[in-house]
Residue frames as qw, qx, qy, qz and C-alpha x, y, z in Angstrom:
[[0.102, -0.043, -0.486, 0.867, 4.32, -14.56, -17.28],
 [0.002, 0.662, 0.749, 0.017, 0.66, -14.21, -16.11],
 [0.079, 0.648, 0.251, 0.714, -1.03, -10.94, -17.26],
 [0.002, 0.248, -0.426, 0.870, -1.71, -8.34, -14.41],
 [0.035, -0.604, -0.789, 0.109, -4.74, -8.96, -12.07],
 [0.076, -0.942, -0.168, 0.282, -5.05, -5.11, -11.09],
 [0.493, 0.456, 0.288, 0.683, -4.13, -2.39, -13.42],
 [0.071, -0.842, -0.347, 0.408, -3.63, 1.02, -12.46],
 [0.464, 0.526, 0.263, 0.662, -3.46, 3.60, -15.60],
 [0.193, 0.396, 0.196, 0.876, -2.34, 6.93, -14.91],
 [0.442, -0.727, -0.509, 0.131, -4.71, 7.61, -11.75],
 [0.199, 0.238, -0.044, 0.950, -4.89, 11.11, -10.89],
 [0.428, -0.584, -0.597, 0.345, -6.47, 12.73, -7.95],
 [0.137, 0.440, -0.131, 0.878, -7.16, 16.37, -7.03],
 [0.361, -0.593, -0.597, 0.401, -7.96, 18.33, -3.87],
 [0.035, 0.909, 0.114, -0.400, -9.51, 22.27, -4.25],
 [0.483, 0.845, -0.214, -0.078, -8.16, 22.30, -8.00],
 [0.120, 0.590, -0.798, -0.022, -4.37, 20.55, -7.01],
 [0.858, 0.183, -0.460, -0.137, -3.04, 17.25, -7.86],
 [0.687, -0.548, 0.401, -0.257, -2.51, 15.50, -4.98],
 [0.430, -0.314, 0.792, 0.299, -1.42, 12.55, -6.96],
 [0.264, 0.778, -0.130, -0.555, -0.48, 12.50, -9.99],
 [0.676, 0.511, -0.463, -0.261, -0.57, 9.89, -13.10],
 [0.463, -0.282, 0.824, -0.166, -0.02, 7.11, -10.70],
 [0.908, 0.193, -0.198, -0.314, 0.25, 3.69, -12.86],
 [0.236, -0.246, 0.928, -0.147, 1.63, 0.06, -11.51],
 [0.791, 0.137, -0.367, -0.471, 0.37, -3.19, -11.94],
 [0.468, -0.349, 0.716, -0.383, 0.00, -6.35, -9.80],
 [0.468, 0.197, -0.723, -0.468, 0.03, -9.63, -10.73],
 [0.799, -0.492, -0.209, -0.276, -1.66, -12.85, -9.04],
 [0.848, -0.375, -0.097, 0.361, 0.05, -13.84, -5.80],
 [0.588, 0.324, -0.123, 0.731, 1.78, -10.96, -5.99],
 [0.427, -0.536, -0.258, 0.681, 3.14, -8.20, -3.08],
 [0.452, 0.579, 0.104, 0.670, 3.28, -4.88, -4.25],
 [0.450, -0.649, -0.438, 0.430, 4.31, -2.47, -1.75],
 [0.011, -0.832, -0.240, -0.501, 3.53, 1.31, -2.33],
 [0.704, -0.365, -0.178, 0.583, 5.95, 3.54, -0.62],
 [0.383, 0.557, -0.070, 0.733, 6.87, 6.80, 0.46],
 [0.102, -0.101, -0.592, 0.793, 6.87, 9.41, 3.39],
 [0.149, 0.628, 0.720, -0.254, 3.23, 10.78, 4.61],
 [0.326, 0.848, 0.259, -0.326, 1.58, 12.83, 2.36],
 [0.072, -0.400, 0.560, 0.722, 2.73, 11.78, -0.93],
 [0.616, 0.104, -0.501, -0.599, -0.55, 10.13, -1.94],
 [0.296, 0.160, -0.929, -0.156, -0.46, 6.37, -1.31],
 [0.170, 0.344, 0.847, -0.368, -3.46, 6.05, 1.35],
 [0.385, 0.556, 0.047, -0.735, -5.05, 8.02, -1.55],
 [0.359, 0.303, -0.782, -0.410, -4.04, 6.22, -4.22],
 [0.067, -0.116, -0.986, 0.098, -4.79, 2.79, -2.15],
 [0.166, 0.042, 0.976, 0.133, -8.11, 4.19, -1.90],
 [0.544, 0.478, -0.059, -0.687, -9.38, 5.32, -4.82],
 [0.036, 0.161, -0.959, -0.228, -8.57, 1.77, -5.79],
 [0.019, 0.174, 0.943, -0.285, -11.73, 0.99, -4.35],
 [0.250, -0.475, -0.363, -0.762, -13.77, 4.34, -4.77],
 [0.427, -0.812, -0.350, 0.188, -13.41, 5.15, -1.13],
 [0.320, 0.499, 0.077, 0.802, -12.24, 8.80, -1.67],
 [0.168, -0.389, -0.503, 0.753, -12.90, 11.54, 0.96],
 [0.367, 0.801, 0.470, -0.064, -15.50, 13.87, -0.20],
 [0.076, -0.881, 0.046, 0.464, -12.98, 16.53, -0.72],
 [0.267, -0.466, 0.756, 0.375, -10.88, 14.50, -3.19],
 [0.783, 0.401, 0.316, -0.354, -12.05, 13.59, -6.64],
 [0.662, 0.021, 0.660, 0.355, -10.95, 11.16, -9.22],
 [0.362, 0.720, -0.019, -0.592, -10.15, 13.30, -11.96],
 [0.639, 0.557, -0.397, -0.352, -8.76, 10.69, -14.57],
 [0.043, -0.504, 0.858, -0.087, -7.11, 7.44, -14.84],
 [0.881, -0.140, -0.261, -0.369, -8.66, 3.32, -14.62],
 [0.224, -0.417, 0.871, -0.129, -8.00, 1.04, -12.43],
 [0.730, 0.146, -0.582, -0.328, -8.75, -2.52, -14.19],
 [0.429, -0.185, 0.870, -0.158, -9.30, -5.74, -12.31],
 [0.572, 0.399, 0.696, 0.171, -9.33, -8.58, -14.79],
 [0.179, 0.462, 0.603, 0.625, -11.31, -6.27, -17.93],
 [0.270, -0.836, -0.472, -0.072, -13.50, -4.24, -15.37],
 [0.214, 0.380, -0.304, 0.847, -12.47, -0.28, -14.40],
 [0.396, -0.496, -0.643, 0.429, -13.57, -0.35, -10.99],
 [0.038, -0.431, -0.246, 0.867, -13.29, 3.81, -11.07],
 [0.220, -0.020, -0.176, -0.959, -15.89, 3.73, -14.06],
 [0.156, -0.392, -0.904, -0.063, -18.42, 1.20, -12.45],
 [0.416, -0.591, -0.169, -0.670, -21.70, 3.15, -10.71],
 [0.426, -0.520, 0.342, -0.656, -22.04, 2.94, -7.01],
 [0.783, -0.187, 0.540, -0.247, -23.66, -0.05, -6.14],
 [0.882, 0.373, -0.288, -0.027, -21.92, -1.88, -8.84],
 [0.155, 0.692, -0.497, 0.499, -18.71, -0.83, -6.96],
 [0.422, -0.416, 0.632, -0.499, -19.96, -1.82, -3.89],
 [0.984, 0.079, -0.014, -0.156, -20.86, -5.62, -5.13],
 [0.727, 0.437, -0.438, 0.297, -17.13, -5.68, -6.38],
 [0.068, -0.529, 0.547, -0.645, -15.57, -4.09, -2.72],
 [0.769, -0.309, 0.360, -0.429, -15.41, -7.04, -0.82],
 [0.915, 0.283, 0.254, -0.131, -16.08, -9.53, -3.01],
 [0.731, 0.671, -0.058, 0.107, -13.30, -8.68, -5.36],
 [0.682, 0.166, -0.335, 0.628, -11.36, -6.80, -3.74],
 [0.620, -0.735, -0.275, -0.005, -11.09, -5.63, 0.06],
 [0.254, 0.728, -0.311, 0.557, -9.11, -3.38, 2.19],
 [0.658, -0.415, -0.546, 0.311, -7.21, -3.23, 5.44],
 [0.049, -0.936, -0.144, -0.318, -7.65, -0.02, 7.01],
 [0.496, 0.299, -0.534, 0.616, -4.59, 1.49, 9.38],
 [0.239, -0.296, 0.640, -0.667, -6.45, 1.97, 12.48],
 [0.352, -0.186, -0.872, -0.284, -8.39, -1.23, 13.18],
 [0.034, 0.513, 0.585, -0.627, -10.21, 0.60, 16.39],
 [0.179, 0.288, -0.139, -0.931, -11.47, 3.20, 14.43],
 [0.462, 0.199, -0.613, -0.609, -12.76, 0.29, 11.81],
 [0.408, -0.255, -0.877, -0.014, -14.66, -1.85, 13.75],
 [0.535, -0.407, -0.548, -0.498, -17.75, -1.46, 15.43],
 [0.129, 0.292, -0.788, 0.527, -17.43, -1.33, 19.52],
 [0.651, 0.013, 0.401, -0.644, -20.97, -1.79, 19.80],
 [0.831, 0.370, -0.253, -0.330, -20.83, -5.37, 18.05],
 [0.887, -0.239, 0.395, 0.033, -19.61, -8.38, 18.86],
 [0.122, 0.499, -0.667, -0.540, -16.53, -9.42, 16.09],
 [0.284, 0.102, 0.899, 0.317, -18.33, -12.41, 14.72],
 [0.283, 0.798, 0.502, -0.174, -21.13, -10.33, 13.60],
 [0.074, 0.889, -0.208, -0.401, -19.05, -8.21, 11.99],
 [0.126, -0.255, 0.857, 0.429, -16.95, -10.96, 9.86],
 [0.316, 0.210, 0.907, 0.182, -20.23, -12.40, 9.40],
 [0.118, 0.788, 0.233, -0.558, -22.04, -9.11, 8.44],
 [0.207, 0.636, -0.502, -0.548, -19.44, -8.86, 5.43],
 [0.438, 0.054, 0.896, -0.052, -20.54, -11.84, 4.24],
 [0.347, 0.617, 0.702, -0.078, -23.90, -11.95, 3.72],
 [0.391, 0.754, 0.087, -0.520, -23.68, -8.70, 1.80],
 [0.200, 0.433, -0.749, -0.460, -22.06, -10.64, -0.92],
 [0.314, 0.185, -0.879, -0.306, -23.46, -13.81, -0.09],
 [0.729, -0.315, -0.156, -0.587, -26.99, -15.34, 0.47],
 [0.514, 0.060, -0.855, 0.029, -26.22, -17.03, 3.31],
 [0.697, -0.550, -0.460, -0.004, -28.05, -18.48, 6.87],
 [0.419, -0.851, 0.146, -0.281, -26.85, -16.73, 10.11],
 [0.913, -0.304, 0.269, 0.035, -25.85, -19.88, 11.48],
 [0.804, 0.195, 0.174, 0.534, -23.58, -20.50, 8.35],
 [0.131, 0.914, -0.092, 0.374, -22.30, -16.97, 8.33],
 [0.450, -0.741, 0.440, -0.234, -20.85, -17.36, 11.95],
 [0.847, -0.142, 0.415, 0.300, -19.26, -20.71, 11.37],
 [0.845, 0.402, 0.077, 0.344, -17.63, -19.24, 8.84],
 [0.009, -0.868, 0.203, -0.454, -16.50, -16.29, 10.76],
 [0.791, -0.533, 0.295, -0.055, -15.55, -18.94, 13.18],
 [0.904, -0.237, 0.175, 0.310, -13.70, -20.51, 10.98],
 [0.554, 0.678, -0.100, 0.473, -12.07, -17.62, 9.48],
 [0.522, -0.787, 0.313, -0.095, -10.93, -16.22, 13.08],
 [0.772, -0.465, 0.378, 0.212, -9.03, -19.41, 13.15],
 [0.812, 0.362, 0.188, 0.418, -7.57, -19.25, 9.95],
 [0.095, 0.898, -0.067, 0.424, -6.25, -15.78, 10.66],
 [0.494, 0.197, -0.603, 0.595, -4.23, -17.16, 13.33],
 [0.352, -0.436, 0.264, -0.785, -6.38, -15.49, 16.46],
 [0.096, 0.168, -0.920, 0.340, -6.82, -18.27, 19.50],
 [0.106, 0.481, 0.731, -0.472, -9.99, -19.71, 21.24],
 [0.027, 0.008, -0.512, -0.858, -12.00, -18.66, 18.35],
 [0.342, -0.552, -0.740, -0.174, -15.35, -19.97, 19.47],
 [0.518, -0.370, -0.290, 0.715, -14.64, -17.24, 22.26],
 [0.257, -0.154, 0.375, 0.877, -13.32, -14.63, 20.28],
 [0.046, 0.321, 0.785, 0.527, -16.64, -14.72, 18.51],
 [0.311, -0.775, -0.529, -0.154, -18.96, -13.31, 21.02],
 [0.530, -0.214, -0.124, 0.811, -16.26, -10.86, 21.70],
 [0.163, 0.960, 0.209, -0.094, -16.53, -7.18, 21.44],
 [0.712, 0.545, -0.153, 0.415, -13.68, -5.35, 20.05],
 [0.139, -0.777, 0.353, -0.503, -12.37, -3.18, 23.12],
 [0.740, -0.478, 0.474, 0.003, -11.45, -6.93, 24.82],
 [0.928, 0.153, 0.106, 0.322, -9.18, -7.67, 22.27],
 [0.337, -0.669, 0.176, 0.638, -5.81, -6.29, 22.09],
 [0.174, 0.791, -0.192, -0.554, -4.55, -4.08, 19.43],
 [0.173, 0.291, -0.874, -0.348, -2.96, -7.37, 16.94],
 [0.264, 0.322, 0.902, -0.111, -5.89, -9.25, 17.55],
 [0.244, 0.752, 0.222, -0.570, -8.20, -6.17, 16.30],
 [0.083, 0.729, -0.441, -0.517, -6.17, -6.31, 13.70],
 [0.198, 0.015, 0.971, 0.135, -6.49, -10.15, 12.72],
 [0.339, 0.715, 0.460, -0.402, -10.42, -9.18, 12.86],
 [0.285, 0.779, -0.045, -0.556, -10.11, -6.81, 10.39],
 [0.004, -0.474, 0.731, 0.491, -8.03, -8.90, 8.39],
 [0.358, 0.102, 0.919, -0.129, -10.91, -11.62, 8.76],
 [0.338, 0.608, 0.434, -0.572, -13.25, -9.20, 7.60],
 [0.337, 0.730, -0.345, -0.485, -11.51, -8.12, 4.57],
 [0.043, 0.329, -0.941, -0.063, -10.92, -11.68, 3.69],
 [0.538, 0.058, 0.753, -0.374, -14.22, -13.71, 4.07],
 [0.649, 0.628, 0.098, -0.419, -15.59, -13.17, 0.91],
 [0.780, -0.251, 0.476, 0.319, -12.29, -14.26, -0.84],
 [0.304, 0.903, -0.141, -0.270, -11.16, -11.18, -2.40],
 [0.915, 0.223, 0.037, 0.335, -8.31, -11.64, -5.17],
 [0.407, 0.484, -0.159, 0.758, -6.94, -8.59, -4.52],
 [0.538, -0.717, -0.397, 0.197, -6.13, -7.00, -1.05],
 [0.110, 0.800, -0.004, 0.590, -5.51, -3.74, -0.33],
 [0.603, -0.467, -0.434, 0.480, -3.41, -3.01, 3.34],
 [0.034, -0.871, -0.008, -0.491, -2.96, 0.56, 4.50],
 [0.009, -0.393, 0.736, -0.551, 0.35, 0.81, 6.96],
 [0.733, -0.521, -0.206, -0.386, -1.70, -2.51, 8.67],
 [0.793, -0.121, -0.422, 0.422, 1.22, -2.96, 10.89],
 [0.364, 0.490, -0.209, 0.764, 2.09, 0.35, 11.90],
 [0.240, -0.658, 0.245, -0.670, 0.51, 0.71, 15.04],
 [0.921, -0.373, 0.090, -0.075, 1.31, -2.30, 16.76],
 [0.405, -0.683, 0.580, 0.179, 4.61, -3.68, 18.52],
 [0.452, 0.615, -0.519, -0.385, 6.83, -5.64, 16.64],
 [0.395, -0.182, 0.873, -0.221, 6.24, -8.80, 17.80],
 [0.466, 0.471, 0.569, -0.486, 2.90, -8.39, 16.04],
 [0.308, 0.773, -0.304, -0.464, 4.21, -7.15, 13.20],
 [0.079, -0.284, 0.939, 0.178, 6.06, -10.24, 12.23],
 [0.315, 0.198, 0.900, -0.229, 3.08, -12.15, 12.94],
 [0.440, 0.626, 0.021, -0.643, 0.94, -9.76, 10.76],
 [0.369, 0.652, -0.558, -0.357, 3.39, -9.92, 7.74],
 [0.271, -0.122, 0.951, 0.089, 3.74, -13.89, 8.31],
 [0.438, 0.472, 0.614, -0.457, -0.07, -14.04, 8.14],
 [0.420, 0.765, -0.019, -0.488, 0.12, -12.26, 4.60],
 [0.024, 0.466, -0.830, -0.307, 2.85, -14.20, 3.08],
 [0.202, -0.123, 0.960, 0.150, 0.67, -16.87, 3.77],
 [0.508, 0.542, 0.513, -0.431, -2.32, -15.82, 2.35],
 [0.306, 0.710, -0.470, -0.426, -0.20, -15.05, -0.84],
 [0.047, 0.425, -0.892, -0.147, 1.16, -18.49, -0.81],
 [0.351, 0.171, 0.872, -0.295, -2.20, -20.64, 0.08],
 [0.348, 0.647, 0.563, -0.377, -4.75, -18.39, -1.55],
 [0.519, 0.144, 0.412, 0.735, -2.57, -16.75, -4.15],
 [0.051, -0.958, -0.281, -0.015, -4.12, -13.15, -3.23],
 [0.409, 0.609, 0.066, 0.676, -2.88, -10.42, -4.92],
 [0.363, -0.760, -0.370, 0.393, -1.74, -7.62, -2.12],
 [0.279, 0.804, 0.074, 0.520, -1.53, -4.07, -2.75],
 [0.646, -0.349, -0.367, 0.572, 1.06, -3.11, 0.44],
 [0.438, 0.761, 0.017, 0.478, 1.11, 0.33, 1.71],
 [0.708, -0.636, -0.148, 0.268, 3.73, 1.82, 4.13],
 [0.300, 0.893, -0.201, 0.268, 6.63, 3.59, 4.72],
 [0.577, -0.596, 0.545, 0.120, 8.77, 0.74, 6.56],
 [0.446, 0.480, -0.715, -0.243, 11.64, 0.00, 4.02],
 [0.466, -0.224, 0.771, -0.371, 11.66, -3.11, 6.89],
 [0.699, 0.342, 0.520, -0.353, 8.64, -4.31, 5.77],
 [0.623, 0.613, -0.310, -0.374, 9.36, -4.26, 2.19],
 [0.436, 0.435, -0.786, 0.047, 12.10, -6.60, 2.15],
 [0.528, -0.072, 0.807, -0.253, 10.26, -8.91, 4.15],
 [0.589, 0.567, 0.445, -0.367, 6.66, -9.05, 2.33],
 [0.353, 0.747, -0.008, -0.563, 7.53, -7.35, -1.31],
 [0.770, 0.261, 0.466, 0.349, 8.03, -8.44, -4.78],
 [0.372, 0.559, 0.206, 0.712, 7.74, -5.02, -6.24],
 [0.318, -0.563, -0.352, 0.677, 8.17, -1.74, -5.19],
 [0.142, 0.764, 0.420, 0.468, 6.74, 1.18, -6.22],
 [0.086, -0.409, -0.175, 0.891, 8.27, 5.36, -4.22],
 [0.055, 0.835, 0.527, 0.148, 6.01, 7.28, -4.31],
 [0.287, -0.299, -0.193, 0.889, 7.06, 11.26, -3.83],
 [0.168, 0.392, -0.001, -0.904, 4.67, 14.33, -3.89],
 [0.573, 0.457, 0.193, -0.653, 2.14, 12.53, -5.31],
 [0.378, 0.674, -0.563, -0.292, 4.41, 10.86, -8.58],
 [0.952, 0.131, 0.044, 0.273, 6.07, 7.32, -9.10],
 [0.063, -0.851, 0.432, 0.290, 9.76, 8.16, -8.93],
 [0.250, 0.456, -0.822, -0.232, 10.74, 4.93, -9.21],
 [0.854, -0.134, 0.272, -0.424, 9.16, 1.25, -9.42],
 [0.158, 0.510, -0.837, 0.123, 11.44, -2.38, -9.44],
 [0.790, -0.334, -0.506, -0.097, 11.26, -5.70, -7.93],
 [0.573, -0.814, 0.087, 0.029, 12.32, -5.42, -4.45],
 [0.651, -0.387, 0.331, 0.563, 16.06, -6.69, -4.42],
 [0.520, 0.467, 0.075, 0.712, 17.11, -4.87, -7.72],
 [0.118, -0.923, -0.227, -0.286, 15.52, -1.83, -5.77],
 [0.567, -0.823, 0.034, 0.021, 17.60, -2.38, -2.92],
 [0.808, 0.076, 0.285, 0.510, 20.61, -3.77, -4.56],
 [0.408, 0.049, 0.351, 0.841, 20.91, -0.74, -7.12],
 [0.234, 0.713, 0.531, -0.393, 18.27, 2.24, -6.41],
 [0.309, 0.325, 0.417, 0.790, 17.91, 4.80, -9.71],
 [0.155, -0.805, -0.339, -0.462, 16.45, 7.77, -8.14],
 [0.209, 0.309, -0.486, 0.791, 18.09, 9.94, -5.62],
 [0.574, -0.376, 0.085, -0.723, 15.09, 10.18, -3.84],
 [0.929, 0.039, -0.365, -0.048, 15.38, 6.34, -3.43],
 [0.705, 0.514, -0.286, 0.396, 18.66, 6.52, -2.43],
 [0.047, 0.465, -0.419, 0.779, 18.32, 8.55, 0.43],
 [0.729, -0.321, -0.047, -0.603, 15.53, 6.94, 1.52],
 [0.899, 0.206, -0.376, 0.093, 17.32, 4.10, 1.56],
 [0.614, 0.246, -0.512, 0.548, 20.40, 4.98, 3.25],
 [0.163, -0.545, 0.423, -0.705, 18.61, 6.75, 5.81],
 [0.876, -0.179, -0.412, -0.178, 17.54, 3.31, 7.41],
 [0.390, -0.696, 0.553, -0.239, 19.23, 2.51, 10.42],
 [0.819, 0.331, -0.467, 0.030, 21.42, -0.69, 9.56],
 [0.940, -0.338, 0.022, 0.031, 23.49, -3.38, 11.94],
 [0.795, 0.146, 0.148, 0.571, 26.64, -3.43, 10.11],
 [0.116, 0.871, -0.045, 0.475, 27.26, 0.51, 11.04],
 [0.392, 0.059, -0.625, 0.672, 29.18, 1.65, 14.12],
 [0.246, -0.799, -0.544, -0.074, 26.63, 2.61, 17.12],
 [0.107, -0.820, -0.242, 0.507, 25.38, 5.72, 17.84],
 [0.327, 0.073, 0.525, 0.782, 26.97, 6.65, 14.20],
 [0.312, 0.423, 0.065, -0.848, 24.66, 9.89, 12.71],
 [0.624, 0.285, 0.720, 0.110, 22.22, 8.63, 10.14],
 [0.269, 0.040, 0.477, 0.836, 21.53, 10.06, 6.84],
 [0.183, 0.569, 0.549, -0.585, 18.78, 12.53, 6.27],
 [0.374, 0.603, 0.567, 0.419, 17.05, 14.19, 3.32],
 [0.161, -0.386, -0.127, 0.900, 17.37, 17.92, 3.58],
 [0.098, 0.104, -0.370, -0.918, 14.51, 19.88, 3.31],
 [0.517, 0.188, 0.649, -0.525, 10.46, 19.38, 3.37],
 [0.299, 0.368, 0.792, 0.385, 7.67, 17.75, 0.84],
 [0.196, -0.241, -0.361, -0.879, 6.40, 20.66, -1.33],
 [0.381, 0.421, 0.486, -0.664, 2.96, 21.49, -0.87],
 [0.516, 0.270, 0.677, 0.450, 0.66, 20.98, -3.85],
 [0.247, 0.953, 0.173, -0.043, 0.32, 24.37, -4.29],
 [0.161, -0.838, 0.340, 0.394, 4.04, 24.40, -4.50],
 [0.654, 0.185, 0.546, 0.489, 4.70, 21.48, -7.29],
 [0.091, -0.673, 0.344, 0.649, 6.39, 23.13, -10.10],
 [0.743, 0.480, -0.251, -0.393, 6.81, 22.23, -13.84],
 [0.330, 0.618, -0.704, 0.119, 9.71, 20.18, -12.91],
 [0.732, -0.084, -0.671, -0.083, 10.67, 17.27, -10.94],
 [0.548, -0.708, -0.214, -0.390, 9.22, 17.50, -7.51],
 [0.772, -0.569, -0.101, 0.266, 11.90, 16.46, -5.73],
 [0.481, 0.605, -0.099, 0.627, 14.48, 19.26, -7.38],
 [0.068, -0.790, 0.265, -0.548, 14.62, 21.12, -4.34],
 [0.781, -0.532, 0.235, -0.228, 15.84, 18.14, -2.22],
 [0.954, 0.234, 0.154, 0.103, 17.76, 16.69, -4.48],
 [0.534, -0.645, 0.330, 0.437, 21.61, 16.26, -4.57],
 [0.551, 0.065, 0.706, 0.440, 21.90, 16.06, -8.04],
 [0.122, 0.821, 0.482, -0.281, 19.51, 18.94, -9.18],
 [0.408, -0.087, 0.323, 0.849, 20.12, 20.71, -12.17],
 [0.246, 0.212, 0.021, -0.946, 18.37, 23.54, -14.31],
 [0.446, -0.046, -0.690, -0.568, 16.40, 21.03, -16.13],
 [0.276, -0.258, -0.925, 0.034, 15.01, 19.50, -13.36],
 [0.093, -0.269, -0.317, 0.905, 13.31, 22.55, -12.32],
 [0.430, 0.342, -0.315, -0.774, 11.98, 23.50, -15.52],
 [0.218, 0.443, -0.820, -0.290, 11.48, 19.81, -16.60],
 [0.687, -0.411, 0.504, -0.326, 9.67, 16.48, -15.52],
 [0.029, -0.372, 0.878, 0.300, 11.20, 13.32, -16.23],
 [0.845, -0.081, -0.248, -0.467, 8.96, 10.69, -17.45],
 [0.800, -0.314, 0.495, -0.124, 9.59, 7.26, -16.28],
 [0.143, 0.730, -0.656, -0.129, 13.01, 5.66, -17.95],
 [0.994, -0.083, -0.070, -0.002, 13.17, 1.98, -18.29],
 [0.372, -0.777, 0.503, 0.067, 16.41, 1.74, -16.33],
 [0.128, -0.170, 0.977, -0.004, 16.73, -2.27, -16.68],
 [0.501, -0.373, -0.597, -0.503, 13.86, -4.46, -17.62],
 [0.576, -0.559, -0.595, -0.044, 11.31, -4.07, -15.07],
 [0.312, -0.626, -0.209, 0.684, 12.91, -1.21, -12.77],
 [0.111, 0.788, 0.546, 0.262, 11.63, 2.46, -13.95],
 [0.360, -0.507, -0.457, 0.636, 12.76, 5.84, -12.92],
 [0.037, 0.943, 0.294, 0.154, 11.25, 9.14, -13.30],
 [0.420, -0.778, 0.169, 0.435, 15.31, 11.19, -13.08],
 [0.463, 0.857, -0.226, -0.009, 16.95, 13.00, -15.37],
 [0.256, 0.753, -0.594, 0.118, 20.21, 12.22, -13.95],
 [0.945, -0.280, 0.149, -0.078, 19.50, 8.44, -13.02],
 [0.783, 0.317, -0.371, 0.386, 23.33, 7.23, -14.08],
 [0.137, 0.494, -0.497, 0.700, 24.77, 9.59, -11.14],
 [0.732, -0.556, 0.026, -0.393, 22.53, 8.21, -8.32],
 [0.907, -0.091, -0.271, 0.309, 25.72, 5.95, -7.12],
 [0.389, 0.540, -0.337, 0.666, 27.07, 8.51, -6.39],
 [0.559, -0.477, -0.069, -0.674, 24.50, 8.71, -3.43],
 [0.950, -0.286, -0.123, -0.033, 24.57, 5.12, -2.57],
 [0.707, 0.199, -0.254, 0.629, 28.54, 5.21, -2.56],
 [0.216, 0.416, -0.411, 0.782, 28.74, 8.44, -0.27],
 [0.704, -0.506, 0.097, -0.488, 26.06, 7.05, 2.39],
 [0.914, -0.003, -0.404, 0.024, 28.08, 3.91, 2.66]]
């Protein structure tokens, strides 16, 4: 089995003295999916990116490495950092308006991320932004080039951004929900796009989101995130097949499924995500949790090797069927 490309040890994040997120550690291998899950504001567009050592100012990396190859990206210096961000490894942001330039043309902008990695000619800069457009699946690319973003629709904008974060021929790619604001037509087309950059280019993707959907298209592994934590982490079909974490479980079953009767009530989670001024000593999801006992209050689990390769952070991980068996 091929060693991890990206390593993340134990990554830990605060905001005004709280942990925001907390001993996050996973690992991605080449050509591998990993898809980084939970509900909003449990961490994971943090987590995804202090991968890079784009942090908000308010948020600081208070321990932890993330390794690509031998190299901790969180203990390089600035402008080492920024040689590697790109080059190494590159992100898709989740609002591609926001992340592109409206005063700029998009081939100047694919070919912009270039050249800061790589001594090339204008001339060859745009032909290769030309020909990454087309490889990104985005039509009439010679076109397209002398475009501005605000004539392209929202999944094109989004192709762009993927171009961008792609010219340089990062091994490892970083997505932030990049499907989540566009119809699902696009979406498919997105998540095709990515499969096949996994399968041509054998780029490593770091996936984050919070459509189970998506997972079981795109994912190899999964990784829930809650309040900041790993609950549990798996390849995708044991995950779905046989979750170990109530928190899983529910998450799961609150999915809206085909093989139900319509208009049938889904399942819900009772109860909100803590605050991190409310995380306890215990396991963060104790007050949501059907299964919740005095230890998990007082307690936190560590992370359990369930099965080889599937993890959970629950004291009472043998009773989670009971979950999956009364959502059915």
């Amino acid at each position: 089995m091929h060693r991890p490309l990206l390593s993340v040890e134990n990554l830990t994040i605060e905001i005004d003295g709280a942990g925001v997120v907390d001993g996050v550690s996973f690992a991605v291998r080449p050509g591998e999916v990993l898809a980084l899950v939970g509900e909003s504001g449990c961490g994971k567009s943090l987590t995804s990116h202090a991968l890079l050592g784009l942090l908000p100012d308010v948020a600081r990396l208070t321990s932890g490495r993330v390794l690509l190859g031998d190299t901790d990206l969180a203990a390089l210096p600035e402008r080492a950092l920024r040689k590697a961000r790109g080059k190494d490894v590159s992100i898709i942001f989740q609002e591609p308006s926001a992340s592109l330039d409206p005063l700029t043309t998009v081939g100047s902008q694919i070919a912009e991320a270039l050249r800061q990695h790589e001594k090339v000619s204008r001339g060859e800069a745009m032909a290769r932004a030309r020909a990454m457009l087309d490889a990104v699946g985005i039509p009439d690319p010679d076109r397209r080039l002398h475009q501005y973003p605000f004539e392209l629709s929202g999944g094109m904008c989004q192709r762009v951004m993927i171009a961008v974060a792609l010219i340089c021929g990062p091994r490892v790619l970083v997505a932030d929900e990049p499907t989540t604001a566009l119809d699902v037509t696009i979406q498919a087309q997105i998540l095709d796009l990515m499969k096949r950059l996994v399968a041509e280019r054998g780029t490593s993707i770091v996936l984050i989101t919070h459509d189970m959907g998506v997972v079981a298209d795109i994912a190899d592994h999964v990784a829930v995130m809650y309040a900041g934590r790993i609950a549990e982490i798996a390849p995708v079909d044991d995950l779905f097949a046989r979750p170990a974490h109530p928190y899983t479980a529910l998450l799961l079953a609150s999915v809206p499924r085909l093989d139900v009767a319509p208009k049938a009530e889904l399942a819900t989670i009772d109860g909100t995500v803590p605050s991190p001024q409310e995380f306890g000593a215990g396991c963060r999801f104790a007050g949501r949790c059907p299964l919740v006992s005095d230890r998990c209050r007082t307690e936190q689990p560590p992370l359990f090797e369930e099965r080889p390769g599937h993890r959970t952070a629950c004291w009472h991980r043998e009773r989670v069927g009971e979950i999956t068996r009364a959502a059915a």
